[in-house]
DRENKE-101651 format. One record per atom (N, C-alpha, C): x, y, z; residue number from 1; atom name; residue in one letter. Coordinates in steps of 0.2 Angstrom, whole numbers, plus 5000, padded with zeros to 4 digits. Atoms other than C-alpha are relative to their C-alpha. Layout:
// residues N
{node {X; Y; Z}; NUM; CA; A},
...
//
This chain:
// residues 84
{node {4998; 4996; 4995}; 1; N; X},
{node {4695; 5123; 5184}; 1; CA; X},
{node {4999; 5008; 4998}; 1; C; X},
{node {5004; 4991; 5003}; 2; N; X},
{node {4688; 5142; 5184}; 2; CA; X},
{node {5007; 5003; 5000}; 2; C; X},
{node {4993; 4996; 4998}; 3; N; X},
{node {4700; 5156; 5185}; 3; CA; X},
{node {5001; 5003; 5006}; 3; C; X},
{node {4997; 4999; 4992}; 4; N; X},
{node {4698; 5159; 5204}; 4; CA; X},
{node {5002; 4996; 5003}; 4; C; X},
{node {4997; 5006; 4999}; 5; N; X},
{node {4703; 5143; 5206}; 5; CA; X},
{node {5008; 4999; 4999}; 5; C; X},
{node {4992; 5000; 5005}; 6; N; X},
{node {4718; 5146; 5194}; 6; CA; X},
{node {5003; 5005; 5005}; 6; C; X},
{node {4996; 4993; 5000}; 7; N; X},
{node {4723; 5162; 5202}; 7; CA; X},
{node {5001; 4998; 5008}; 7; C; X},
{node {5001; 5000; 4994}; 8; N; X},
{node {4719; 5156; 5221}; 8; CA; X},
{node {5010; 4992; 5001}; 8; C; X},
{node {4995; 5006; 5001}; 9; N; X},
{node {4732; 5139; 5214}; 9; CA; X},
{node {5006; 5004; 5000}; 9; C; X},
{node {4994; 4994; 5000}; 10; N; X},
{node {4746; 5152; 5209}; 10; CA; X},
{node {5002; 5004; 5006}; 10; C; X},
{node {4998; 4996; 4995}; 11; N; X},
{node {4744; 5163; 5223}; 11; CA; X},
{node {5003; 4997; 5006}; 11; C; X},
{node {4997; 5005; 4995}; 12; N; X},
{node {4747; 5148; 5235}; 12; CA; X},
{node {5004; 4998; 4998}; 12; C; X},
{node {4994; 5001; 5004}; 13; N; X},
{node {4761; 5142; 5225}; 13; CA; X},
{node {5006; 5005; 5002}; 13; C; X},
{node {4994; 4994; 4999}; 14; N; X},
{node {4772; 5160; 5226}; 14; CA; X},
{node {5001; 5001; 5009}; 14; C; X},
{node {4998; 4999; 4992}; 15; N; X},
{node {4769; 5161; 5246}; 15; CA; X},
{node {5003; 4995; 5002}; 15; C; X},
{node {4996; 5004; 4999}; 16; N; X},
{node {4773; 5144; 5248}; 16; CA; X},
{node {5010; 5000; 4999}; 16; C; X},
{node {4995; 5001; 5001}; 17; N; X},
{node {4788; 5144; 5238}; 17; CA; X},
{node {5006; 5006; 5003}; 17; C; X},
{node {4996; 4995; 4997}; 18; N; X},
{node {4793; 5161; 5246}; 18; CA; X},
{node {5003; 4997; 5007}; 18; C; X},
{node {4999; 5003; 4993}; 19; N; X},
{node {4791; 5153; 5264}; 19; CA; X},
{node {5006; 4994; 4996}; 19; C; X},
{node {4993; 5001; 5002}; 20; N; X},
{node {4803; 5139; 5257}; 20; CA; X},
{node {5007; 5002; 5000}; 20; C; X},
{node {4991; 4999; 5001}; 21; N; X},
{node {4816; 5149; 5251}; 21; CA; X},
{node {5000; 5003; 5005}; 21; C; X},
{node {4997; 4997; 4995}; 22; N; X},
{node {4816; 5159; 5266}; 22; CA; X},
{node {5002; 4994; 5007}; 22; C; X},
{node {5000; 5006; 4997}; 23; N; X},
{node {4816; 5143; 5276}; 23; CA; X},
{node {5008; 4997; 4999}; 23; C; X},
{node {4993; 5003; 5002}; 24; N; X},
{node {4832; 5135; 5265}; 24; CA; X},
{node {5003; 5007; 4998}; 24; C; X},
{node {4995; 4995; 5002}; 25; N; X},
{node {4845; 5147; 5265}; 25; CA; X},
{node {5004; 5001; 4993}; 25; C; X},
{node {4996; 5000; 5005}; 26; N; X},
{node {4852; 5152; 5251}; 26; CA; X},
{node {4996; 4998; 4993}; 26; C; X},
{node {5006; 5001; 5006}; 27; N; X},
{node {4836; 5150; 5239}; 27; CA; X},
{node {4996; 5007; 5000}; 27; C; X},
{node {5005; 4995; 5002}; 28; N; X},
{node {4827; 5164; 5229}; 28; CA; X},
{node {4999; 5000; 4992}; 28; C; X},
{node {5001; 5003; 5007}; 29; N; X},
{node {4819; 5161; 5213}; 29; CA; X},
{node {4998; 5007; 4997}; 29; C; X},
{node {5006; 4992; 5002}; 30; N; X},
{node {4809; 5177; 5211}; 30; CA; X},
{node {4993; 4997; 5000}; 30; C; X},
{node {5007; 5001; 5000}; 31; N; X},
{node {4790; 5177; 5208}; 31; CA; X},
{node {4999; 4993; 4998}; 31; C; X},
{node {5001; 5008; 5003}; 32; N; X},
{node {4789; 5163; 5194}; 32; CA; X},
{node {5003; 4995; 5004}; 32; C; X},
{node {4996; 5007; 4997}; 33; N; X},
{node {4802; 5152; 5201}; 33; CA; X},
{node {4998; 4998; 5005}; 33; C; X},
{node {5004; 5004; 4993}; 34; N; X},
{node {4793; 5154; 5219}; 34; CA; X},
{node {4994; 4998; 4997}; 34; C; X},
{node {5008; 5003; 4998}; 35; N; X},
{node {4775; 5149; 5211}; 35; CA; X},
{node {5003; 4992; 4996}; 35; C; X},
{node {4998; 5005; 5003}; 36; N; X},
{node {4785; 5135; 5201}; 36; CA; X},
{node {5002; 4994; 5006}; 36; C; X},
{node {5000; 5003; 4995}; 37; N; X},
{node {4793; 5130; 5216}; 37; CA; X},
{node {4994; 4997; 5005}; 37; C; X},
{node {5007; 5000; 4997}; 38; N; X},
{node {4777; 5130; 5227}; 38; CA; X},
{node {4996; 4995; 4998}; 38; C; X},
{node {5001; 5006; 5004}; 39; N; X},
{node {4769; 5121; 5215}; 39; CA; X},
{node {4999; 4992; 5000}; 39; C; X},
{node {4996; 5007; 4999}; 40; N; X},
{node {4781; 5106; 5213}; 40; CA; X},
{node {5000; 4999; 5007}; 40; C; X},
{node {5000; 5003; 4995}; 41; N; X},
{node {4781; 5105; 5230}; 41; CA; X},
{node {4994; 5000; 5005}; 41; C; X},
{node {5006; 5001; 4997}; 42; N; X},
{node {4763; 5105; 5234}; 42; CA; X},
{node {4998; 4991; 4997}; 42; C; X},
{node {5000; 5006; 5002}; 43; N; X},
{node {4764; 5090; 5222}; 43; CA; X},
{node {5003; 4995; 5003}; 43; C; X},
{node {4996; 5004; 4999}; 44; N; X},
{node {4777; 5081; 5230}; 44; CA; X},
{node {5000; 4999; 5007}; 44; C; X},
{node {5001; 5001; 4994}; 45; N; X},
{node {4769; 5084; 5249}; 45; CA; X},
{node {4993; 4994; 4995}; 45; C; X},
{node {5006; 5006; 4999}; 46; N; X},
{node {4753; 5076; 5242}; 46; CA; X},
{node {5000; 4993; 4997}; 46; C; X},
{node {4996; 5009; 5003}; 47; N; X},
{node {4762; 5061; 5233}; 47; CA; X},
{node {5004; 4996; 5009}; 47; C; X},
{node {4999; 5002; 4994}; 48; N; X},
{node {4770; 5060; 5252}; 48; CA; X},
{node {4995; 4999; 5004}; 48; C; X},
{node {5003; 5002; 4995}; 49; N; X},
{node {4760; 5063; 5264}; 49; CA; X},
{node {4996; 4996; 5001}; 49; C; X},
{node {5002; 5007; 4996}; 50; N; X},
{node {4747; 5051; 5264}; 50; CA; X},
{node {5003; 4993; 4997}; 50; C; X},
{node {4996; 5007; 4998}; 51; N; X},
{node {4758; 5036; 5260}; 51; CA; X},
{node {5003; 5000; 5007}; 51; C; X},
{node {5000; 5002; 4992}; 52; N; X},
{node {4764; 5041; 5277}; 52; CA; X},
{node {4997; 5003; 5005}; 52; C; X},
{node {5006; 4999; 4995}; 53; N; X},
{node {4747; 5045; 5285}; 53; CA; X},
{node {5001; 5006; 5003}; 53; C; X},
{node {5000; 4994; 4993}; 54; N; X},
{node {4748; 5063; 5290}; 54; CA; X},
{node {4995; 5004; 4993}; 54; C; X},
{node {5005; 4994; 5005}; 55; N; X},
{node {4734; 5075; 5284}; 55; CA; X},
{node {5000; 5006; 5005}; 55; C; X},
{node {4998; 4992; 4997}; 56; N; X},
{node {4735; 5094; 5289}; 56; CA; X},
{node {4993; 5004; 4999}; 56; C; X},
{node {5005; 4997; 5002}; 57; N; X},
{node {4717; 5098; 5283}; 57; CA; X},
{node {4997; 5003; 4995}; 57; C; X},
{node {5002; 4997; 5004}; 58; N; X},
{node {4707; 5109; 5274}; 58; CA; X},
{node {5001; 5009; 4999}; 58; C; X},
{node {5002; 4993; 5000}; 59; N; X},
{node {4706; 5128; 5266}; 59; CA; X},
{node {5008; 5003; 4999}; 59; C; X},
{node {4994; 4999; 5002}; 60; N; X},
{node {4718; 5140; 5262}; 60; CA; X},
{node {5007; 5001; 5003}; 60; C; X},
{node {4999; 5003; 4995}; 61; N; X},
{node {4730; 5138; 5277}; 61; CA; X},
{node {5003; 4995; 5001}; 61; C; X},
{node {4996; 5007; 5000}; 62; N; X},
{node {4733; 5121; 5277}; 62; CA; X},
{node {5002; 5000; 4993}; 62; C; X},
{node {4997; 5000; 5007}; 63; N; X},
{node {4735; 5123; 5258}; 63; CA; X},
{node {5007; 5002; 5001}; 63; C; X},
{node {4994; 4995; 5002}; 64; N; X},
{node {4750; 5136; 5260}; 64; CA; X},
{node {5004; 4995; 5006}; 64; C; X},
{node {4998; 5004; 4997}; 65; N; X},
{node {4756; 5126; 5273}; 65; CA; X},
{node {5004; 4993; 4997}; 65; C; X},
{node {5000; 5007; 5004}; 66; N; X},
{node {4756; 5108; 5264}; 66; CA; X},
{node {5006; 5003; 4993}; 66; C; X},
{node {4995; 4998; 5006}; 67; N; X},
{node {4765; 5118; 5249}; 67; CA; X},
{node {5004; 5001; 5001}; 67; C; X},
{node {4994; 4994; 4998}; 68; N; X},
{node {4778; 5127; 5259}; 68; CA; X},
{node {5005; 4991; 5003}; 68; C; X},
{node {4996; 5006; 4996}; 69; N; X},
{node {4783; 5108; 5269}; 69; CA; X},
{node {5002; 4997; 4992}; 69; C; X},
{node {4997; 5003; 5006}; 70; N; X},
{node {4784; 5102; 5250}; 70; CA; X},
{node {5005; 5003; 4997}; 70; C; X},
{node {4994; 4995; 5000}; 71; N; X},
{node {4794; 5115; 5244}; 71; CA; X},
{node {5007; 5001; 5003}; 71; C; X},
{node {4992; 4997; 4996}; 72; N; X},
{node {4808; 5115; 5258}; 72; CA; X},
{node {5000; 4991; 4999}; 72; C; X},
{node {4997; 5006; 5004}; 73; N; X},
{node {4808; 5095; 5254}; 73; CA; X},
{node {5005; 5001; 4993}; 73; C; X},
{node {4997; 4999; 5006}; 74; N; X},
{node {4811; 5100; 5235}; 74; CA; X},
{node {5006; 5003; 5002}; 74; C; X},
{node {4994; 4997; 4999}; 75; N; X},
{node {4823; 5113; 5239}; 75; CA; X},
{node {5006; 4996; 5004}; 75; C; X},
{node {4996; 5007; 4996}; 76; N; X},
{node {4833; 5101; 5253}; 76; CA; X},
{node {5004; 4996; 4994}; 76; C; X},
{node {5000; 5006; 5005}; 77; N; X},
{node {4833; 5089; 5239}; 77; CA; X},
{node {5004; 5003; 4994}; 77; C; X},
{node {4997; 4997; 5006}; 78; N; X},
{node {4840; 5102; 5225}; 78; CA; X},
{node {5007; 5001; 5003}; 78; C; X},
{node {4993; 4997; 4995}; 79; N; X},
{node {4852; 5107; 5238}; 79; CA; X},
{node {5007; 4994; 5000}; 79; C; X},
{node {4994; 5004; 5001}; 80; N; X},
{node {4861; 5092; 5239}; 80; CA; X},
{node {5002; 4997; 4995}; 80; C; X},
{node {4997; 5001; 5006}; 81; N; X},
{node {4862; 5086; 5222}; 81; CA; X},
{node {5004; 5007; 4997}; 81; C; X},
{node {4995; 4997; 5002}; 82; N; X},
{node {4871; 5102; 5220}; 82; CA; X},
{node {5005; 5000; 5004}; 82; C; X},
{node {4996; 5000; 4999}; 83; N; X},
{node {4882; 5099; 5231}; 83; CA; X},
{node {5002; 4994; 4999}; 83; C; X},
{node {4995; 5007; 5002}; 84; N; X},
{node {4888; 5081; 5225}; 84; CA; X},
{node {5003; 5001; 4994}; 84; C; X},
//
């Protein structure tokens, strides 16, 4: 992986995870914790989605997309184990 790679990874990451938190209320991690967030929940759309058949595309776009729908899963998901 180059470093425009790395940096284009990151930078989807942080918008992702901001969309997220602005999404789930009551989430704000700052910088790191949005690229962390975005991240984990780009990982946990592409472990989802195609087990149930849905693909969104290519480019960066459907990237920040595909990572923002993961992230408001993650968060959802964090959301309720703090509440039990």
């Amino acid at each position: 992986m180059g470093i425009e790679s790395l940096l284009v990874f990151i930078i989807v990451g942080a918008i992702a995870g901001w969309l997220a938190g602005l999404i789930v209320k009551g989430f704000g991690f700052g910088l790191i914790g949005n690229v962390v967030v975005g991240i984990v929940g780009a990982l946990i759309a592409g472990w989802i989605f195609p087990r149930l058949g849905f693909a969104i595309g290519g480019g960066i776009l459907a990237a920040i997309i595909h990572s923002t729908i993961g992230a408001v899963i993650l968060l959802v998901l964090i959301k309720l184990v703090k509440q039990a």
